[in-house]
C-alpha positions, 0 to 999 in steps of 0.5 A: 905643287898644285893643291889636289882638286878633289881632296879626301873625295877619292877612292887613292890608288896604292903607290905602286899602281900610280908610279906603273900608270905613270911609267906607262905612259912614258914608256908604253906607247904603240905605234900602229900603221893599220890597227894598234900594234901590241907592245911587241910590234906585231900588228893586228888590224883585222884586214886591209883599208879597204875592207874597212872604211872610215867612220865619221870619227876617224882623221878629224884631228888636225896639229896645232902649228904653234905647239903640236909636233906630230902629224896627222897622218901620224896620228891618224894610224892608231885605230882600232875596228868596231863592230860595224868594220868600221875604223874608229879612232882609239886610245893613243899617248900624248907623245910618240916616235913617229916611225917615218922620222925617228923623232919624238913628237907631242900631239897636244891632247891626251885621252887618259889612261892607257885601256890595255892596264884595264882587267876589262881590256879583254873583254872589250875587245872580245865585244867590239871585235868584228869577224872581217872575214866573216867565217862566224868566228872571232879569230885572233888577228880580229879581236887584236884589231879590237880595242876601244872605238872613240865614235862607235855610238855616234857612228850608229846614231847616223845609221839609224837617222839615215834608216829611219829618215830623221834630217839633222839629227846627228850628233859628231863631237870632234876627237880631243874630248875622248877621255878614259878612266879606269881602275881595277880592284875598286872596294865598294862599301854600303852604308843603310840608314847611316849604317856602314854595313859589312859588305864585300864586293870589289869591281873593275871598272873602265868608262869613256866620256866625250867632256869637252870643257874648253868651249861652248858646246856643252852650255846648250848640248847635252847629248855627250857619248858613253862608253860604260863598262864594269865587273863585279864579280869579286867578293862575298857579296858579288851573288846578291849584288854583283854583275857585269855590263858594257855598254855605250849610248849617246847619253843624256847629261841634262836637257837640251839647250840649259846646263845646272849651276850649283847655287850656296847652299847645295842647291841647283838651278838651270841656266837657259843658254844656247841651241843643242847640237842637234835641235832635236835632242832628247830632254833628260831622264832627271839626272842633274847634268852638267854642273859648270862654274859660272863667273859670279862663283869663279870670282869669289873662289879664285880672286881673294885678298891678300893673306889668302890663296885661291880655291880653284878647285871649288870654284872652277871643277865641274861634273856632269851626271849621267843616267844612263839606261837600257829599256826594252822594247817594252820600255823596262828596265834592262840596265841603269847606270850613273856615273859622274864625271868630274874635271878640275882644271877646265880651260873654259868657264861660262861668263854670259858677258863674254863671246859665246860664254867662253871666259878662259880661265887662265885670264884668272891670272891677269885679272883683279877686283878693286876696292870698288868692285870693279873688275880691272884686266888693264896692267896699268891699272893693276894698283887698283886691285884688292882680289886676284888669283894667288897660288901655284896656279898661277904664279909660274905663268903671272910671276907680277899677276895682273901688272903683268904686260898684255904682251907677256900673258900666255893665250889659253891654249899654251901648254904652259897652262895648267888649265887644261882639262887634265884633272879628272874624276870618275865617280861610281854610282848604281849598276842594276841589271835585270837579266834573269835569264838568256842572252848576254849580247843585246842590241839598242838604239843608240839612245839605249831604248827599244832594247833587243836581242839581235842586230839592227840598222843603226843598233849598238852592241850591248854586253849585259851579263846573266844576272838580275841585281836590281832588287838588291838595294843601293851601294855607295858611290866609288870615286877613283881618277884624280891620282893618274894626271895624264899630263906628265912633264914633257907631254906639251898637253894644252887646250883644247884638250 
């Protein structure tokens, strides 16, 4: 069994909630040929193909012929509509029945956690829902074409450049990186001046991060998309320091063209590296970024001498902060939030030695430091070593270690790769919201600036609830994630995922 990533750092699901996230996935999942289908079969896709066109999300994935069974047409069944009438690709489990051959099959990725388990799943596609008919109502089969729309802010980031004639400025991030985190009950505590205070507030909350963590792209792009919805209503404190928001944007992790290295000591230096997608980026608002293990750290974690086992989980987890704001036209505040995103098992790390930065992390298992210092991958030179990788990690797949043939080595991308992005946590930081009064529906550019109430060309929908908390004081950070493995035996789960 793989040591926990994230020890004693969580916030743990009771028991039962984990074995019914587990049951869910093998045993919930929706097939749809027009819109997600409820666990019924009844379809609610809101109106014809023709009603609704594609975004530039929909259709990008394409089966890995070596291990990925399902087809992309197949695949490409489960959306949902925005509310732009847009097809948008959505939430689909790692293995279905595809209903044209009966046949179980595997899609090789998975984008966590089930959303319909959420207690904010109905409110998400109250919000996201769109009136096809256009009778200025939501009807029933309308919100059950709803759901969460993988692509929505990144949809409107095009509208707006095309609006406002910006040139190479859209920002389109391929379909596996999606990943869903949610959890309902979440105890918040507070702590002042070192002080656990008394306090009673609990939030549901349901977050979606675009976090690839199998190739280059995010050493230098620092634009990423967020889906961000919470609701703490429950508890005595809810008046004073509760509230409710939904919102997505394309988020800043950082800025452009760098990333952050954690250095000894709990400090933080940017590593300069490649060129944003796209060029015109927005630099950051001071949120530490995307936090990604680099060789020198890697190395003095996982390859230890003998009597020792590796510490993959500090050497090669790495989170991304966000700081994610909706300011008026004027510039104020309405909403901030700032979550972290944590992943333990990426297939990547950053080695500037190697092509593009892309060291694969499961070579880890076939490689070795001599007495020397010399870092030897050659099977035939293994004697040398006095350092490498040793744990359950790797030992299913490097039974010899570095002796291991060149032959019998698996590539990155095998599902036999515990290395797949699977393990991740979502932690909880502020929710301030400054709605004192009037509307809930609020409009903003999809960088979450010039904030409004009614639509635009190229304006994201925004939920902020009637509430003004931002003058309440800080509560502690809330972590939750790290027990609801998405990658269940028989998933097939592999990188890039």
């Amino acid at each position: 069994m793989l040591n926990d990533p994230f020890p004693r750092r969580i916030t743990a699901l009771p028991r039962a909630a984990a074995a019914l996230a587990a049951m869910l996935l093998l045993t919930g999942a929706f097939v749809s040929c027009e819109g997600i289908t409820d666990e019924d079969g009844n379809n609610g896709s809101g109106g014809s193909d023709g009603t609704h066109p594609n975004s530039a999300a929909m259709a990008k994935w394409t089966p890995d012929t070596d291990f990925d069974s399902c087809t992309k047409d197949f695949h490409d069944t489960y959306y949902v509509i925005g509310p732009d009438g847009k097809k948008y690709p959505t939430w689909h489990p790692p293995t279905a029945t595809d209903p044209t051959t009966g046949k179980l099959c595997s899609f090789g990725h998975e984008h966590g956690r089930d959303p319909r388990g959420s207690a904010l799943w109905d409110s998400l596609r109250d919000h996201y829902a769109h009136d096809t008919d256009g009778n200025g109502t939501v009807d029933t089969a309308e919100r059950d074409a709803s759901g969460v729309p993988f692509g929505y802010a990144s949809e409107q980031l095009r509208a707006y450049n095309a609006a406002n004639g910006i040139a190479n400025a859209n920002r389109d991030e391929d379909h596996v990186g999606y990943k869903i985190a949610w959890e309902n009950g979440i105890v918040r505590t507070r702590t002042v001046n070192g002080q656990v205070q008394t306090f009673d507030l609990s939030c549901d909350a349901l977050s979606v991060l675009h976090q690839e963590t199998y190739s280059a792209d995010s050493y230098s792009s620092n634009l990423h998309e967020v889906l961000y919805a919470i609701d703490c209503s429950r508890g005595a404190d809810a008046a004073r320091f509760g509230g409710k928001v939904i919102v997505s944007a394309m988020a800043t992790f950082g800025n452009p063209g760098e990333f952050t290295v954690e250095q000894p000591r709990g400090t933080f230096t940017a590593v300069r590296y490649g060129t944003s997608q796209p060029l015109n980026s927005p630099t950051g608002g001071g949120e530490r970024g995307r936090v990604i293990p680099t060789a020198d750290g890697v190395y003095a974690a996982v390859l230890v001498p003998v009597g020792q086992t590796s510490d993959f989980a500090t050497g090669l987890t790495e989170t991304w902060y966000a700081g994610l704001a909706l300011r008026r036209t004027d510039g104020t505040e309405l909403v901030f939030v700032d979550p972290s995103y944590a992943v333990a098992s990426p297939s990547r790390y950053f080695n500037v030695a190697t092509l593009n930065g892309e060291a694969r992390t499961v070579e880890l298992c076939y490689i070795g430091i001599s007495l020397s210092g010399e870092l030897i991958d050659d099977p035939l030179r293994a004697a040398l070593i006095v350092r490498q990788a040793r744990g359950p990690e790797c030992s299913g797949i490097a039974p010899n270690g570095p002796a291991t043939p060149r032959v019998s080595r698996i590539p990155y991308d095998d599902p036999r790769s515990v290395f797949n992005g699977c393990r991740r946590r979502v932690t909880l930081g502020a929710t301030r919201i400054a709605n004192g009064g009037g509307s809930a529906t609020w409009y903003s550019d999809p960088y979450g600036r010039a904030t409004r109430v009614g639509s635009f060309t190229g304006g994201v929908k925004q939920y902020v609830g009637v509430v003004n908390n931002s003058t309440a004081g800080d509560i502690d950070r809330a972590a939750f994630g790290a027990d609801l493995d998405p990658c269940l035996p028989g998933s097939n789960i592999h990188a890039p995922n």
